[in-house]
N, C-alpha and C positions, 0 to 999 in steps of 0.2 A: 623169097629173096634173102630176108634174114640168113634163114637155115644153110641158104649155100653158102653165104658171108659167114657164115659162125664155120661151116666145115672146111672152106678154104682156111680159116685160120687156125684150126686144128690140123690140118695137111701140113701147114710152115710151119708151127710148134712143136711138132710131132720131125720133124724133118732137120730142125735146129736143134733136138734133145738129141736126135740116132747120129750125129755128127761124133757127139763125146767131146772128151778133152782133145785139145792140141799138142802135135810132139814136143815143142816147146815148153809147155809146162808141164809135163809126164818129165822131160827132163830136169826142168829145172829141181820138181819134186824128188825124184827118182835118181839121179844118177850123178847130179853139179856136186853134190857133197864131195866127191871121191874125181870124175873127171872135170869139174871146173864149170864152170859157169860159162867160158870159153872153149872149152873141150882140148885143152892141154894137158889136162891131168895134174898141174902143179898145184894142189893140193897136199895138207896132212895127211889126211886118207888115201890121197889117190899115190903119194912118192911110197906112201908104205906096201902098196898094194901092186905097186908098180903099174897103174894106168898107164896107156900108153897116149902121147900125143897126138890126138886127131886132128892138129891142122898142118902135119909132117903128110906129105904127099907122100912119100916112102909109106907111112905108116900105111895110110889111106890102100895104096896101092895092095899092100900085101894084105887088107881085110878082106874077106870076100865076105857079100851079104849073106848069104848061110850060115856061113861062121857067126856073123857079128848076131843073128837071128837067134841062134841057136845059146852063145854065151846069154844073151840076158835072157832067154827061156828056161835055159837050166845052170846059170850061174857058171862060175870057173871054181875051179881050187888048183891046188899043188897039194899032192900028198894029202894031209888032214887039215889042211889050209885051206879055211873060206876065201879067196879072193874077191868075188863076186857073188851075192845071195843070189838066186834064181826068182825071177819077175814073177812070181807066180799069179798077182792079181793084174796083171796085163793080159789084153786079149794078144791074140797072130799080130791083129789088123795094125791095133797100138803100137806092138815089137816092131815091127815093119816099117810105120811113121817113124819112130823113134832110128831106125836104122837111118832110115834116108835126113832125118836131122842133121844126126851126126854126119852122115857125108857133107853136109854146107858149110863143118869149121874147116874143109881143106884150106890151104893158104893159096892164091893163085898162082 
């Protein structure tokens, strides 16, 4: 009886460790610097960079999630202009949380 208590609890522990972090703080770590904490982008970093406002339903509108997948996989630039570094210590699974985040600052 023990041993299946003791491996039912390595099943949950094992099960709450393969979760990972949440998009929430991947953003707040990752990306508030520059689009905001709110996902406006009014930010230093972000007016210099030109984030764009994620809770402009226009903005929303014209992202599409590929697009948006793809910018924080392989970062943006202009020219020889960093805009954007590229997530490279993000998984797919993380980029993808992280997309569907940012869909929630829309405004209603």
């Amino acid at each position: 009886m023990k041993s299946l208590l003791l491996a039912a609890a390595l099943i949950a522990l094992s099960c709450t460790l393969g979760r990972g972090e949440d998009a929430k703080s991947i953003y707040q770590r990752e990306c508030a610097k520059c689009h905001g904490a709110d996902g406006k982008g009014d930010t230093k970093m972000g007016r210099n960079s030109g984030a764009k406002d994620y809770t402009d339903p226009r903005v929303q509108a014209a992202m599409k999630d590929e697009k948006a997948f793809r910018s924080i996989k392989d970062g943006l630039t202009e020219g020889d202009k960093v805009l954007m570094k590229p997530a490279a210590d993000l998984s797919n699974g993380q980029i993808r949380k992280l997309v569907a985040y940012m869909r929630g600052f829309i405004k209603g």
